[in-house]
GULO-664616 format. One line per 8 residues: number of its first residue (from 1); their letters; for each residue x, y, z of N, C-alpha, C. Coordinates in steps of 0.02 Angstrom, whole numbers, plus 50000, padded with zeros to 5 digits. Layout:
<recs>
NUM	A	X,Y,Z,X,Y,Z,X,Y,Z | ...
</recs>
This chain:
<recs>
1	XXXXXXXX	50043,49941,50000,50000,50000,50000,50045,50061,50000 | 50023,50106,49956,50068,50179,49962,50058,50216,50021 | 50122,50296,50010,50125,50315,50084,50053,50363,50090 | 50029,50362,50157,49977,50417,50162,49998,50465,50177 | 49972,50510,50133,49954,50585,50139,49935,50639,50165 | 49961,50681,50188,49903,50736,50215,49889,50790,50181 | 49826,50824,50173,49823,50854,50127,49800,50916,50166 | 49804,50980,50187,49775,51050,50196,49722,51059,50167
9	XXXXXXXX	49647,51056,50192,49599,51103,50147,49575,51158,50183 | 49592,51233,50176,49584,51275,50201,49493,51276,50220 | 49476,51292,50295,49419,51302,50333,49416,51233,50354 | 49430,51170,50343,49418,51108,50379,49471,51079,50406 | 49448,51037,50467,49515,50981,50496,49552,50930,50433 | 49620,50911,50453,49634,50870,50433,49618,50805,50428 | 49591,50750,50381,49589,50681,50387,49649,50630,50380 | 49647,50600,50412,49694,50540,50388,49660,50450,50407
17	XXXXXXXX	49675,50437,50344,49668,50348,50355,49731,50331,50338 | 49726,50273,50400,49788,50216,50393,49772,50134,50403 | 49831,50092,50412,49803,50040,50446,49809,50018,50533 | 49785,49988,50527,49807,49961,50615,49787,49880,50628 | 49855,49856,50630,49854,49774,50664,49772,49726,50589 | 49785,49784,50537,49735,49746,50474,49664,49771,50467 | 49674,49808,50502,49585,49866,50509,49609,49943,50487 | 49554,49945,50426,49565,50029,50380,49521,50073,50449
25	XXXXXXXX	49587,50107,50450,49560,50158,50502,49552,50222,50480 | 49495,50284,50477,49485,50331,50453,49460,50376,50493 | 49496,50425,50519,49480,50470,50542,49476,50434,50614 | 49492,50397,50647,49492,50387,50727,49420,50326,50728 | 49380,50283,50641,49325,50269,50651,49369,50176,50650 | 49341,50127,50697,49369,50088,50671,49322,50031,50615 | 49347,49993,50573,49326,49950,50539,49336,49878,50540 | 49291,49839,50543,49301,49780,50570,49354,49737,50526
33	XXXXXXXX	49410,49696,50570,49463,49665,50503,49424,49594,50497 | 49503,49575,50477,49473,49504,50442,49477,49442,50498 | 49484,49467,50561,49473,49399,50622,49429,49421,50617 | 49356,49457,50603,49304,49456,50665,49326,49497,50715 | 49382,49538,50729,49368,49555,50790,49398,49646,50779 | 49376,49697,50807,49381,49757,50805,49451,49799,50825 | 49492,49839,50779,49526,49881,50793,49516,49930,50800 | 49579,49983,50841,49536,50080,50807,49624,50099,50840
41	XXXXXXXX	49621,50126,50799,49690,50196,50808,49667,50261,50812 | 49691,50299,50867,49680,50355,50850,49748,50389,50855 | 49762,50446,50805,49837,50476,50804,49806,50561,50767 | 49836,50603,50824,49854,50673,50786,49899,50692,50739 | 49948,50631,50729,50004,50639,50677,50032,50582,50651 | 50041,50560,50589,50041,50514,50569,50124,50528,50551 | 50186,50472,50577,50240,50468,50558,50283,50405,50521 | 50214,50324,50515,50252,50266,50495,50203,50262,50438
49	XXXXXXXX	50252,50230,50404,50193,50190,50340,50188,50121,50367 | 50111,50111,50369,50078,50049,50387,50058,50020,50322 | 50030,49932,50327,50021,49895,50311,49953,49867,50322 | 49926,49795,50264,49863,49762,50304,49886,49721,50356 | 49956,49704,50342,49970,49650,50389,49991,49667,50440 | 49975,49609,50509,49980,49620,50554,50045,49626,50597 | 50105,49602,50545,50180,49616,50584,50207,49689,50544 | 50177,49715,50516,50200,49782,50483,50163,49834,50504
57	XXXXXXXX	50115,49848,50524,50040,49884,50576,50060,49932,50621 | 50060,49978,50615,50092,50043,50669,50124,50010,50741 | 50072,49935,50775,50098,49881,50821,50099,49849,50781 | 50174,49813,50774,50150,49743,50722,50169,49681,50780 | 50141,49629,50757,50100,49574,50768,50123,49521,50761 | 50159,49464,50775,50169,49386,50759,50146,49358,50789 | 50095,49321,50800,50070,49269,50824,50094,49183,50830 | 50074,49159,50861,50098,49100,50876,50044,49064,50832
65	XXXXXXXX	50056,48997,50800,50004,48948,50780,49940,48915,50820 | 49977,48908,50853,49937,48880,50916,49965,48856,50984 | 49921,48826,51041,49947,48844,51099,49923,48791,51116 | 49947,48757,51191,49918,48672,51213,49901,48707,51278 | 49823,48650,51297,49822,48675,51396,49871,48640,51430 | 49873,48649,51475,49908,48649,51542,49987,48662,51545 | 49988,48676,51501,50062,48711,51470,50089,48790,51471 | 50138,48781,51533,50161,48851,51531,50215,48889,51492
73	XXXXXXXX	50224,48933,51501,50255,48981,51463,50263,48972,51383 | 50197,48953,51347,50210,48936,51258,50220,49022,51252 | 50243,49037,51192,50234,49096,51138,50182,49101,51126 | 50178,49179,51151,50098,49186,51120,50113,49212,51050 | 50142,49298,51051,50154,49358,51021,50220,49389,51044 | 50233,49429,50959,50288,49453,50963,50257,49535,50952 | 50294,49557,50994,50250,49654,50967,50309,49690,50947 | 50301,49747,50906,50339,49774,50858,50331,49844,50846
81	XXXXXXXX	50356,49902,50888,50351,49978,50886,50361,50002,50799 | 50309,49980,50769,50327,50030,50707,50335,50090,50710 | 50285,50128,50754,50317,50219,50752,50359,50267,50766 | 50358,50316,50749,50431,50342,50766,50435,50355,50841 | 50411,50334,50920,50422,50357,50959,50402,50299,51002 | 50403,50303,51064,50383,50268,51139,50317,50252,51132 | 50300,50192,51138,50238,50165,51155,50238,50110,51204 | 50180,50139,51234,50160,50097,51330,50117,50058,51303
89	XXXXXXXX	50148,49982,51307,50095,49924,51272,50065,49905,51343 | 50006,49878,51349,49975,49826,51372,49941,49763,51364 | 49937,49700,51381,49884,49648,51379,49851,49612,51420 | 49802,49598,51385,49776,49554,51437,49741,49496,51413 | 49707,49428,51435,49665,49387,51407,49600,49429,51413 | 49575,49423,51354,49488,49417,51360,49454,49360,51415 | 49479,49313,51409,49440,49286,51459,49502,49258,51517 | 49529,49296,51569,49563,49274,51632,49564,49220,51653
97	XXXXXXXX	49528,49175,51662,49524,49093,51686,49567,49064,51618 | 49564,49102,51578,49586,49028,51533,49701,49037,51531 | 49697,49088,51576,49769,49059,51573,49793,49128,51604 | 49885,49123,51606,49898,49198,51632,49958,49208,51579 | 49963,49284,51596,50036,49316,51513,50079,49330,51584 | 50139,49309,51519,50199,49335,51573,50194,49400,51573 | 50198,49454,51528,50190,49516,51542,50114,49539,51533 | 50104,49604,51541,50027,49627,51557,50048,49705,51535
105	XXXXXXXX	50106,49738,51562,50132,49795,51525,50194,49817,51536 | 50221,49866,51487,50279,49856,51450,50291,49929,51404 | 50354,49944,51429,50361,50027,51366,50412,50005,51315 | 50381,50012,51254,50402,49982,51201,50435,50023,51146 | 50526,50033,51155,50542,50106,51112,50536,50087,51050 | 50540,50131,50973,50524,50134,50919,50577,50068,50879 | 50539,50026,50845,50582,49981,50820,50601,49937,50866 | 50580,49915,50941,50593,49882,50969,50553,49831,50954
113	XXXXXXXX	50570,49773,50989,50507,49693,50992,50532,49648,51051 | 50469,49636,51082,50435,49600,51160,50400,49555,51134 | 50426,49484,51167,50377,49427,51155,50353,49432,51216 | 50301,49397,51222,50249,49394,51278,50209,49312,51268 | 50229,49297,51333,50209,49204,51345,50151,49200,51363 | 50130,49142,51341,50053,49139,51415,50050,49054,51437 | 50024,49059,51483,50026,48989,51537,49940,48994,51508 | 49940,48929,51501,49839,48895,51458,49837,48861,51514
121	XXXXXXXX	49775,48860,51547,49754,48836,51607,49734,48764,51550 | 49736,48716,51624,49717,48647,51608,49672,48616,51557 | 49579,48673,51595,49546,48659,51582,49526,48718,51530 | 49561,48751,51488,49528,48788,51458,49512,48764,51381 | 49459,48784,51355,49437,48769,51277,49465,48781,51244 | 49442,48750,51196,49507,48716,51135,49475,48723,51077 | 49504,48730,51019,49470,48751,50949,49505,48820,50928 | 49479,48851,50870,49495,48880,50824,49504,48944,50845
129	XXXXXXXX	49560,48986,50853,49518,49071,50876,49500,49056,50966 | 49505,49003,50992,49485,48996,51058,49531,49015,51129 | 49549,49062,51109,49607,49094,51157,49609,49178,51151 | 49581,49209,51167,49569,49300,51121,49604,49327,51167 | 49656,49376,51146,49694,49421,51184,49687,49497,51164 | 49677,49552,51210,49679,49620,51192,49756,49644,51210 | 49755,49690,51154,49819,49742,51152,49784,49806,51152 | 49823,49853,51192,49817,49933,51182,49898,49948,51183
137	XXXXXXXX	49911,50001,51151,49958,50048,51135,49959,50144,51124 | 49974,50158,51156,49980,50240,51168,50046,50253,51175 | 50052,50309,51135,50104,50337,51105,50074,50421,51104 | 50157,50453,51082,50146,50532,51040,50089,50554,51015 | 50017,50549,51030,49977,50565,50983,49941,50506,50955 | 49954,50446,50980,49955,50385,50930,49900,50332,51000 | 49854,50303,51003,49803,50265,51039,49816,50243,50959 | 49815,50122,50997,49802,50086,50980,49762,50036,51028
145	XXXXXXXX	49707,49999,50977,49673,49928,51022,49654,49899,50992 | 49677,49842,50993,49664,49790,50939,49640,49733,50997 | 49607,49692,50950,49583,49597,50988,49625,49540,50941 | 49654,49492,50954,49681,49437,50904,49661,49367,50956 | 49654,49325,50929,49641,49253,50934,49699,49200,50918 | 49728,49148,50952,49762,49106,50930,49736,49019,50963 | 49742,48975,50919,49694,48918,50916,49729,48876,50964 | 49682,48859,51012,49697,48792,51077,49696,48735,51057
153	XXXXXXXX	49740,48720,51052,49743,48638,51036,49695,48584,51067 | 49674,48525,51036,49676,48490,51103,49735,48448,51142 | 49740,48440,51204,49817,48423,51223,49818,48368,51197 | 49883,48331,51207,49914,48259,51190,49903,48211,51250 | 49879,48168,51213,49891,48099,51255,49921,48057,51251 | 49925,48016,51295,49955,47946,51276,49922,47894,51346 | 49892,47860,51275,49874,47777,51305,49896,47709,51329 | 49885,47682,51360,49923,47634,51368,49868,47541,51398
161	XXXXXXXX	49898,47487,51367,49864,47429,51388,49911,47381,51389 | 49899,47363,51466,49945,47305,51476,49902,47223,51468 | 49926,47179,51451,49917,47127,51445,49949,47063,51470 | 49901,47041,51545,49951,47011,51599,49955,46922,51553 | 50015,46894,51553,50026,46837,51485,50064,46794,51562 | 50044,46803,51609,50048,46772,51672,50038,46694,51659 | 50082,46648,51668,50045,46568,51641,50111,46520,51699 | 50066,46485,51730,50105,46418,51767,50158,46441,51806
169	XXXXXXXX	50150,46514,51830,50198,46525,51887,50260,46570,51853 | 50253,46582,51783,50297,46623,51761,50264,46701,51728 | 50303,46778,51761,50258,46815,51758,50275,46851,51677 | 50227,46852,51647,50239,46901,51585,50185,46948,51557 | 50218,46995,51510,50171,47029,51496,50186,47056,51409 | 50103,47097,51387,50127,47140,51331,50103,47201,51339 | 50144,47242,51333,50138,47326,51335,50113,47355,51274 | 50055,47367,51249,50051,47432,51204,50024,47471,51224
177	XXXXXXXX	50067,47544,51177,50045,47617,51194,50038,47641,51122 | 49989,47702,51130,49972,47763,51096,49995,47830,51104 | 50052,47866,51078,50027,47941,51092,49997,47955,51020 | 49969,48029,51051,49928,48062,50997,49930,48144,51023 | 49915,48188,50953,49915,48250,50942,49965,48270,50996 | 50051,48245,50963,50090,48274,50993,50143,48303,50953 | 50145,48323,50887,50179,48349,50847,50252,48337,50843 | 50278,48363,50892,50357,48360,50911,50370,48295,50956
185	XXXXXXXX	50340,48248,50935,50348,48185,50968,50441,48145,50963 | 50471,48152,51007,50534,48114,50995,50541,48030,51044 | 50503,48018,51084,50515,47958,51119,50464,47932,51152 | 50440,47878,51191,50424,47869,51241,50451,47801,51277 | 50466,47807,51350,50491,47738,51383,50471,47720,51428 | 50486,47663,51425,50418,47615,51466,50468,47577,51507 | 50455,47578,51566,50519,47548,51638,50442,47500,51676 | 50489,47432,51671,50433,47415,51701,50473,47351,51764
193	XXXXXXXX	50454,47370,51822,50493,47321,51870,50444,47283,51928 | 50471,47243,51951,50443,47204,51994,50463,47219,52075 | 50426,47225,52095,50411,47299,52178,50440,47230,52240 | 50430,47159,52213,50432,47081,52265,50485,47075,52269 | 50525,47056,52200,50574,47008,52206,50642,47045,52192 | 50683,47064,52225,50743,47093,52222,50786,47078,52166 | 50789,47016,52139,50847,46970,52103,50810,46980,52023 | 50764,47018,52017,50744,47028,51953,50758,47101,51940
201	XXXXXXXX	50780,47110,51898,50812,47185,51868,50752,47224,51833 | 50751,47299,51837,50699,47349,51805,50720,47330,51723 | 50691,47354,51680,50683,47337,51610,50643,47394,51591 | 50696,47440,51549,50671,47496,51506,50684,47477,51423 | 50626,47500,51416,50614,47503,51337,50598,47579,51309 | 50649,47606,51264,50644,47658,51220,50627,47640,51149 | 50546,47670,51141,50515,47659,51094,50509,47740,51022 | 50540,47741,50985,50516,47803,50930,50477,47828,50911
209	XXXXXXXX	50453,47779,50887,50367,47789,50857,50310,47802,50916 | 50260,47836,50880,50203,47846,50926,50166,47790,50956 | 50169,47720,50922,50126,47683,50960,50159,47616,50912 | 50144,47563,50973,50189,47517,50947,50169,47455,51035 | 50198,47403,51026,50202,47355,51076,50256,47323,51102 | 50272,47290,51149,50328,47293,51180,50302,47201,51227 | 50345,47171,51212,50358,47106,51265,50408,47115,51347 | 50364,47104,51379,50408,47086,51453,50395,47026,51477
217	XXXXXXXX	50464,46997,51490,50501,46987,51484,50548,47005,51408 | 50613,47038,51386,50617,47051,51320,50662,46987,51308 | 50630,46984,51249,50665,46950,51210,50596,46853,51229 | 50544,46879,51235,50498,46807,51272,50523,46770,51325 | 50470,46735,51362,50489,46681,51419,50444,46728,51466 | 50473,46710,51528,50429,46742,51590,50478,46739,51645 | 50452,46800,51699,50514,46779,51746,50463,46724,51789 | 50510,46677,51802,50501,46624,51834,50494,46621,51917
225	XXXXXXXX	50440,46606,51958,50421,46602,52007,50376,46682,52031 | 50370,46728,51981,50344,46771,51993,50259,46792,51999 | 50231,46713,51981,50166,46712,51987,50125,46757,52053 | 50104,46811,52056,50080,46841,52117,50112,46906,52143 | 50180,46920,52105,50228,46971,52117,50174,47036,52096 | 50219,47098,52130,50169,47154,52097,50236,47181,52066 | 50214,47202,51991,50234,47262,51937,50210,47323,51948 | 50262,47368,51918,50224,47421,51899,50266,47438,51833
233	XXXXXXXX	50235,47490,51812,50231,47505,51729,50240,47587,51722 | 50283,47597,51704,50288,47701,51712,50299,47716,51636 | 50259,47767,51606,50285,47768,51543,50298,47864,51551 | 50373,47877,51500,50377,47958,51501,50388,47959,51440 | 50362,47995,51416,50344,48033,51339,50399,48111,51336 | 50431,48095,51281,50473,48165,51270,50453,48154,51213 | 50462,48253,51191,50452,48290,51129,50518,48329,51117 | 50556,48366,51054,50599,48391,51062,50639,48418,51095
241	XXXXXXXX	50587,48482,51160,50611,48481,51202,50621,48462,51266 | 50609,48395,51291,50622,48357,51334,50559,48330,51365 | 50559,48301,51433,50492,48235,51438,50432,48314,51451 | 50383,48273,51428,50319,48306,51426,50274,48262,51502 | 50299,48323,51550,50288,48278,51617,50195,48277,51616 | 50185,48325,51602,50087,48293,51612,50069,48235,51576 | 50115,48203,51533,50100,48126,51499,50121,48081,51528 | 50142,48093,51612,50192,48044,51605,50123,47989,51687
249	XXXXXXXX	50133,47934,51656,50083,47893,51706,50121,47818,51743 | 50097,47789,51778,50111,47735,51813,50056,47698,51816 | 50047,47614,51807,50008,47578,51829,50015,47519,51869 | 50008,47494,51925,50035,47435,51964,49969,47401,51953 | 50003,47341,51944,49958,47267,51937,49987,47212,51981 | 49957,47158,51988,49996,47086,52004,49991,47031,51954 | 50062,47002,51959,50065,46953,51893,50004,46896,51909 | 49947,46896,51868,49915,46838,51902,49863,46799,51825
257	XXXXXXXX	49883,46837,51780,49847,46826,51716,49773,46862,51708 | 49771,46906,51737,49713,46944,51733,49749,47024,51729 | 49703,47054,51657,49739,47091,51634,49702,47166,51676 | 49764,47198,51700,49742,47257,51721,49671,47302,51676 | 49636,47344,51705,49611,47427,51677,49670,47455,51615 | 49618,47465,51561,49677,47494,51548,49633,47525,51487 | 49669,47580,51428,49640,47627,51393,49620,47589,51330 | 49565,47611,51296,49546,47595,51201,49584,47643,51156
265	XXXXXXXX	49640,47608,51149,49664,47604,51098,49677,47632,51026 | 49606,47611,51008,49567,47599,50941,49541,47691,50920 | 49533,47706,50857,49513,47763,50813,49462,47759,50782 | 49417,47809,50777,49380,47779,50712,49417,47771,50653 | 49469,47768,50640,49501,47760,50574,49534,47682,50571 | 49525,47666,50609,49566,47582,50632,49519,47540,50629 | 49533,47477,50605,49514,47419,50565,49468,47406,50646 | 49438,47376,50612,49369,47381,50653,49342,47293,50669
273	XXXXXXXX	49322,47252,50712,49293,47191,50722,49235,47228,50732 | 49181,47193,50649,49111,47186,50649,49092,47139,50686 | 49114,47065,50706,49059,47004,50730,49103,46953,50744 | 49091,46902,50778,49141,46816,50790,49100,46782,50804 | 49083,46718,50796,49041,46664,50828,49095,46629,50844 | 49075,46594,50903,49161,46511,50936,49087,46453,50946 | 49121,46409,50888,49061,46341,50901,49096,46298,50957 | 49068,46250,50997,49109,46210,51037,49077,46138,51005
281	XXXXXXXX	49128,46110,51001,49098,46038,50966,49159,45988,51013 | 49104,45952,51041,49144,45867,51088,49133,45821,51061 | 49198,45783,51060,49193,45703,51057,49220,45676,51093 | 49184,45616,51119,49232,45598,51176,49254,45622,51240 | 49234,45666,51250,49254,45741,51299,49304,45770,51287 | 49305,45747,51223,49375,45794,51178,49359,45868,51144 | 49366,45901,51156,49339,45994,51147,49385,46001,51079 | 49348,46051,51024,49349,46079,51012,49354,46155,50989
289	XXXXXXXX	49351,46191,50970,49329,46257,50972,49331,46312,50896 | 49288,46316,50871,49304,46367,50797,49279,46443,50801 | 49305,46468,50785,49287,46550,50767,49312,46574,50702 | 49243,46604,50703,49228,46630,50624,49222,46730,50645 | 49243,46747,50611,49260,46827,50618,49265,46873,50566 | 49234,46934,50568,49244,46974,50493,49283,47035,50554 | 49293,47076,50491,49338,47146,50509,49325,47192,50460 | 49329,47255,50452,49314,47299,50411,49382,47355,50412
297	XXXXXXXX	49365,47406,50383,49406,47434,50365,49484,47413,50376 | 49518,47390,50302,49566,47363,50308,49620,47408,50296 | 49631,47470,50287,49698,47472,50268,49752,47472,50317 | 49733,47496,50367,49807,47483,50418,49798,47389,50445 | 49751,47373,50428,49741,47291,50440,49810,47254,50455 | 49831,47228,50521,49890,47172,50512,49858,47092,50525 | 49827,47083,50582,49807,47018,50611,49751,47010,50662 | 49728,46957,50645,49697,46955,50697,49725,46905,50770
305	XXXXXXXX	49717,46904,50828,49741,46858,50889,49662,46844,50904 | 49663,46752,50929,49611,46757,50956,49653,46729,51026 | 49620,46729,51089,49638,46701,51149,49613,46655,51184 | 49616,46590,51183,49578,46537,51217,49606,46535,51294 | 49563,46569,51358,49572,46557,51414,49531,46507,51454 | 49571,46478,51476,49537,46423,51517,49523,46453,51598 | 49460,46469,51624,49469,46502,51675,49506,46444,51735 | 49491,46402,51715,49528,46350,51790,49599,46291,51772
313	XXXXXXXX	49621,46300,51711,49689,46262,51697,49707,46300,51662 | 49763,46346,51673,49812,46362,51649,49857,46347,51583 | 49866,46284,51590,49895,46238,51539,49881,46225,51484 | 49796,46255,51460,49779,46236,51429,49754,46287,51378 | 49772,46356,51409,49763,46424,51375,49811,46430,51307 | 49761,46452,51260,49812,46468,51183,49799,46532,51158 | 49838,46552,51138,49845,46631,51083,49864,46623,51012 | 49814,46626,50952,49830,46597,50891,49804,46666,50866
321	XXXXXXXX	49844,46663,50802,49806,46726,50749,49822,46708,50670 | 49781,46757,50648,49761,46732,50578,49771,46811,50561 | 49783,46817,50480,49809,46871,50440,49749,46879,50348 | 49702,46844,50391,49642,46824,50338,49608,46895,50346 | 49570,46917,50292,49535,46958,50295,49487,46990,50235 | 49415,47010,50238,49370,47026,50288,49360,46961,50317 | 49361,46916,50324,49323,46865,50354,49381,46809,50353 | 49391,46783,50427,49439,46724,50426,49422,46670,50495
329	XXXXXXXX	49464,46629,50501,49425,46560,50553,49487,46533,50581 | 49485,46536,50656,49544,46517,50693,49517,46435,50745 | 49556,46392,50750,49519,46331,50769,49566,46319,50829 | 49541,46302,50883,49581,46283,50959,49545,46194,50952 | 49623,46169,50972,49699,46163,50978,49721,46197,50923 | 49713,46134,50863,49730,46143,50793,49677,46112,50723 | 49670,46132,50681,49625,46099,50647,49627,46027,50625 | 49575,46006,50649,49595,45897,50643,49590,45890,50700
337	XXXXXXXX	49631,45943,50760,49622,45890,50828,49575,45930,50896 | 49579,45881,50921,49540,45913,50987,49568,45916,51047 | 49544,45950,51126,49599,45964,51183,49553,45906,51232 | 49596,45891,51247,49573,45826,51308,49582,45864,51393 | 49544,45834,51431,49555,45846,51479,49507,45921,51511 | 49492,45942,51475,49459,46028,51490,49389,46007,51476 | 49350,45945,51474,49247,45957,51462,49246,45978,51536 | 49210,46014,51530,49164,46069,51579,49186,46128,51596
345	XXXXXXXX	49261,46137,51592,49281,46180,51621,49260,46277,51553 | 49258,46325,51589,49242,46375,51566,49303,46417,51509 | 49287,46449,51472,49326,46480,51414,49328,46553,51418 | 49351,46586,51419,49343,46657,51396,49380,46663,51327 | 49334,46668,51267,49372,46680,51192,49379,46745,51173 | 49437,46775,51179,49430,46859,51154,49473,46871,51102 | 49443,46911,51041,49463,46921,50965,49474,46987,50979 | 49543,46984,50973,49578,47084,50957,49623,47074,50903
353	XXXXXXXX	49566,47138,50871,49617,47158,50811,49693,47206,50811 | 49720,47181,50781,49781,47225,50781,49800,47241,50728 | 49812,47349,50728,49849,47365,50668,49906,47338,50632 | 49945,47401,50591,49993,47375,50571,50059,47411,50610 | 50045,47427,50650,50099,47457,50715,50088,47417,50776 | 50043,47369,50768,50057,47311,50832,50020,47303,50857 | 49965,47358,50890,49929,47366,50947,49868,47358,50926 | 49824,47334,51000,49758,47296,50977,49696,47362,50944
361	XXXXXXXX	49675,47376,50916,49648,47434,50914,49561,47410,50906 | 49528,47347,50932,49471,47322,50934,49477,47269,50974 | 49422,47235,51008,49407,47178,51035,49338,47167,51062 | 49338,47101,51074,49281,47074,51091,49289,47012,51131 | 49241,46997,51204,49271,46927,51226,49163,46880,51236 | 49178,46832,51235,49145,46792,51254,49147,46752,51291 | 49111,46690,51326,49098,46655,51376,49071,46583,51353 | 49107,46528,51359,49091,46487,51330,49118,46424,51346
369	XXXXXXXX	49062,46363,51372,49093,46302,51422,49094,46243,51353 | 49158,46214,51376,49186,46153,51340,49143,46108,51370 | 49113,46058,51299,49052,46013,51319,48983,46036,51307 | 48968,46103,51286,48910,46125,51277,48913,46114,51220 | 48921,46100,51163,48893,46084,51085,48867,46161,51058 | 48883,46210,51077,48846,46251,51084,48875,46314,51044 | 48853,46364,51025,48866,46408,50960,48835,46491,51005 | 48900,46533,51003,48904,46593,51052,48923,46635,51017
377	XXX	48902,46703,50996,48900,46758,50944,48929,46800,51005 | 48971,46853,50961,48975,46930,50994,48975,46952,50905 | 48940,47037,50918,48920,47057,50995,48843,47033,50990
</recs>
């Protein structure tokens, strides 16, 4: 935009329009910009050439992209004395609960620039424009007030599901985690030790990727005699610049084959279990067991696991999976034979799907006694 003018018309005041922070200002009237939200300058003497934009603007302006809750000191704004003299900035939030600025006010000489932080309360809203901050500026002759907006994220998480693989007195497990909407994601590690037995060592795993699964014991097996021991499970999440302590969680369990509380996983964008039926067919008091299963949306698709638990023998629990899909059939023992020794005793059959980064991101379990002849749908 060219320089403005002043022009003398003998018997009337002088006019002048300029810009301010992206609002045509005329004569001291303001005009609404292009946030939605209202500027106004007023000046007896006009000494900078302004701009529409908001870092060139008698105050100019950089804004931050966006901002996360419970996170202190992000970048909000950078401010910028375009005029030729001293200006007494101030700010503040529009809405106070939703966080606090490191500064509030500030004398800002010509050509100088002040960033200004703000701490986002925990619980504050999230979305587009959902953070509004006021600026004023007074100067030589020169009143500025502008409103700007910068967008709240929603924060990052990270999930986590343990899977107690506890069997005959030896304790094991499988770890998967999720983070999400964490941009600058560089790590997360998972320390997981046993609180009982002294002679068993902590075991950290540093994982890259956002989500992925992890065996404990590494490398398979179980620690041995640990049936009943208590674990615990700590996971810390770092981003470029170092651990992101509000992600960081603990869960204690006991090794006993019953799988802790733990988070879903699953997206709506992740392969999905529509249905399973498990028939039980005896001969002899020789058990059987078939499951039939579809899945949908395949593209991150890796496998399916189904889990045959025996609630009262141990010995006799299996974990098989199949890589069939939409529709595939997993058979306990093996197909042709049958498991001896287990008529009457109870089943828990649970089908989790798993992406192609490891982790279960669906499931489903059922209930179902060896010896019943009998045919059991989920869901």
């Amino acid at each position: 935009m060219g320089r403005n003018r002043r022009r003398r018309s003998r018997g009337g005041p002088t006019r002048r329009s300029f810009l301010a922070g992206g609002a045509l200002i005329a004569g001291g009237v303001a005009i609404r910009s292009d946030t939605g939200a209202f500027s106004q300058v007023n000046a007896g003497r006009l000494t900078h050439l302004a701009t529409s934009d908001d870092d060139s603007a008698l105050l100019g302006l950089q804004r931050t992209d966006a901002v996360r809750p419970g996170i202190d000191d992000q970048h909000l704004v950078d401010l910028t004395n375009n005029t030729d003299g001293l200006l007494e900035v101030s700010l503040s939030l529009s809405n106070p609960g939703q966080g606090e600025l490191s500064d509030t006010g500030f004398a800002l000489a010509d050509g100088a620039t002040r960033s200004v932080a703000v701490s986002v309360d925990r619980d504050s809203s999230t979305g587009e424009a959902a953070l509004p901050f006021e600026v004023t500026a007074s100067g030589d002759a020169v009143e500025i007030t502008l409103t700007r907006a910068v967008t709240v994220t929603d924060p990052p998480v990270v999930s986590e599901q343990i899977r107690d693989r506890t069997r005959n007195g030896n304790a094991a497990f499988t770890i998967s985690y999720r983070v999400r909407r964490l941009p600058d994601f560089d790590r997360i590690e998972i320390e997981v030790e046993n609180l009982d037995a002294g002679y068993i060592g902590k075991e950290t795993y540093v994982q890259t990727t956002k989500e992925g699964s992890v065996s404990y014991p590494r490398g398979g097996g179980g620690d041995g005699g640990a049936d009943g021991d208590t674990y615990e499970f700590r996971f810390r999440v770092y981003d470029q610049s170092g651990e992101v302590t509000e992600l960081y969680t603990e869960t204690t369990t006991t090794a006993d084959g019953e799988n802790p509380p733990g988070d879903d996983l699953g997206s709506e964008d992740d392969p999905k279990l529509v249905g399973f039926s498990v028939t039980n067919d005896e001969q002899y008091t020789n058990n059987r067991f078939t499951v039939d299963y579809e899945v949908t949306r395949l593209e991150e698709f890796d496998e399916v696991q189904v889990e045959f638990d025996n609630t009262e023998r141990d010995w006799a629990d299996r974990t098989k999976s199949s890589d069939d899909a939409p529709t595939g059939t997993v058979v306990y023992p093996a197909e042709g034979q049958r498991q001896g020794g287990v008529d009457g005793n109870t089943y828990d059959v649970t089908v989790e799907v798993y992406n192609q980064s490891g982790i279960p991101v669906d499931s489903g379990t059922v209930e179902i006694e060896a010896g019943s002849d009998e045919t059991v749908e989920w869901p």
